[in-house]
C-alpha positions as CSV (number, residue, x, y, z in Angstrom):
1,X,156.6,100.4,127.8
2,X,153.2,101.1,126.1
3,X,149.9,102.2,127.2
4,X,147.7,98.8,127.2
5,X,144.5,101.0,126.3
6,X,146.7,102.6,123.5
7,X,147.5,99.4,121.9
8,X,143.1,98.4,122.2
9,X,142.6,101.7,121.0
10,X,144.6,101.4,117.5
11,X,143.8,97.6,117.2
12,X,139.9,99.6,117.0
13,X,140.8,102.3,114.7
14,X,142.0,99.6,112.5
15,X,139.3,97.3,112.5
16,X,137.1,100.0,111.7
17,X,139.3,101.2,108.9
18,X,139.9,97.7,107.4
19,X,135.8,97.4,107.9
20,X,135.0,100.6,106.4
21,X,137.6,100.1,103.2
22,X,135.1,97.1,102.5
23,X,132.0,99.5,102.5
24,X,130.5,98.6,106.1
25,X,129.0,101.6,107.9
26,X,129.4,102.2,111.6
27,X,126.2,104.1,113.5
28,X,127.0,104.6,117.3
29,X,123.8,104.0,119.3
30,X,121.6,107.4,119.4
31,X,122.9,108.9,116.2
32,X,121.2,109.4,112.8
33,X,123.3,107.1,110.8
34,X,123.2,105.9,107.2
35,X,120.1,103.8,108.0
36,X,118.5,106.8,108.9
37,X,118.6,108.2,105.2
38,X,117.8,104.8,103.6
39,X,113.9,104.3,102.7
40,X,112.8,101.8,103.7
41,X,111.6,98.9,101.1
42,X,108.3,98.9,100.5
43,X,105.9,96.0,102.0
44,X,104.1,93.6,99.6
45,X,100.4,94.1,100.3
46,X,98.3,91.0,101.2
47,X,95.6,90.5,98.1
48,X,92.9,88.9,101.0
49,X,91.5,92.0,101.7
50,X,90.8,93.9,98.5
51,X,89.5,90.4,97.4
52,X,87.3,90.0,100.8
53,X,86.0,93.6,99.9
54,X,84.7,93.1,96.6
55,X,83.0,89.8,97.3
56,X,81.3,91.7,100.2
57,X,80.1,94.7,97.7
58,X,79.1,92.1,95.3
59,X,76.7,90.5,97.6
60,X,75.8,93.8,98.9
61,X,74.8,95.3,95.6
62,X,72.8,92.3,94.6
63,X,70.8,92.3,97.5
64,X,69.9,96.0,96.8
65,X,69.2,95.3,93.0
66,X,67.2,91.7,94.3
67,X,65.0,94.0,96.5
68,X,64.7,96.7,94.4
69,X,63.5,95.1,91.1
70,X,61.5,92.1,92.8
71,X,61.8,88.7,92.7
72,X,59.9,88.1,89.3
73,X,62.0,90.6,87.6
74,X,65.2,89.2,89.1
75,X,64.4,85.8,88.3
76,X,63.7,86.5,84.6
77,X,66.4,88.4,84.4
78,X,68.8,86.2,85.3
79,X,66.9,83.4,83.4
80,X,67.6,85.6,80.3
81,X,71.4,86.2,81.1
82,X,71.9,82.3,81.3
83,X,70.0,81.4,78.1
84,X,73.0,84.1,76.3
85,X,76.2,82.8,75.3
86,X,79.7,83.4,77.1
87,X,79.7,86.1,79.2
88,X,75.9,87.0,79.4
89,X,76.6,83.0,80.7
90,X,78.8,84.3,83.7
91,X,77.4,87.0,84.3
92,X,74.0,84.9,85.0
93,X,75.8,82.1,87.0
94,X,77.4,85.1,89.0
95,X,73.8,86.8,89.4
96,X,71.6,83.8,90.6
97,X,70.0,83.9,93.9
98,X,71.3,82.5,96.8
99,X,71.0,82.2,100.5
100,X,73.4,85.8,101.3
101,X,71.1,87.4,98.4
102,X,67.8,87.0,100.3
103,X,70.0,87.6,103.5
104,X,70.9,91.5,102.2
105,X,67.6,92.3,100.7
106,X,65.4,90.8,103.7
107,X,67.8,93.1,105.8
108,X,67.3,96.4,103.7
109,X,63.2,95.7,103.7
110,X,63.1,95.7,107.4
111,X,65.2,98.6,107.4
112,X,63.2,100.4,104.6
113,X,60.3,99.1,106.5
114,X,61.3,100.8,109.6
115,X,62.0,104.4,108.0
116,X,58.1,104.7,106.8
């Protein structure tokens, strides 16, 4: 007569053996297995925020050049940039005044005005 507990405990050994022969790993629970070791894949980074960022600076440093230079000097400026060819073109379309523009550089005047 054999031990029923025997009999589950070789029908285990084997599974794990026949499991293992076919490359599976076994990690008991609270043990550093092969898991453990592995690094872990890198995530792929969302391209919304570097691309929120720079839109933000962009506005931002336009506002400080708007203020800075004046709005005469701006305006002729950009003037000048659209009557180029190409990029001087772009760079004009990109440059034009517009409602955040006026937003940053009334913003930085109050705050300049408040420093004096």
């Amino acid at each position: 007569m054999t031990d029923p507990n025997l009999t589950d405990f070789y029908g285990r050994v084997a599974r794990i053996q026949k499991a293992r022969a076919k490359g599976y790993g076994f990690e008991a629970p609270g043990t550093l297995g092969r898991s453990y070791y592995l690094r872990p894949q890198a995530r792929r980074r969302s391209i919304i925020a570097p691309v929120l960022f720079l839109i933000v600076c962009s506005f931002l440093l336009k506002g400080v050049i708007y203020h800075g230079v004046g709005s005469q000097t701006y305006q002729d400026r950009v003037t000048s940039l659209m009557a180029g060819q190409g990029i001087e073109r772009a760079g004009g379309w990109l440059m034009q005044v517009d409602p955040v523009t006026l937003f940053v550089s009334d913003k930085i005047a109050q705050i300049v005005a408040q420093v004096k």
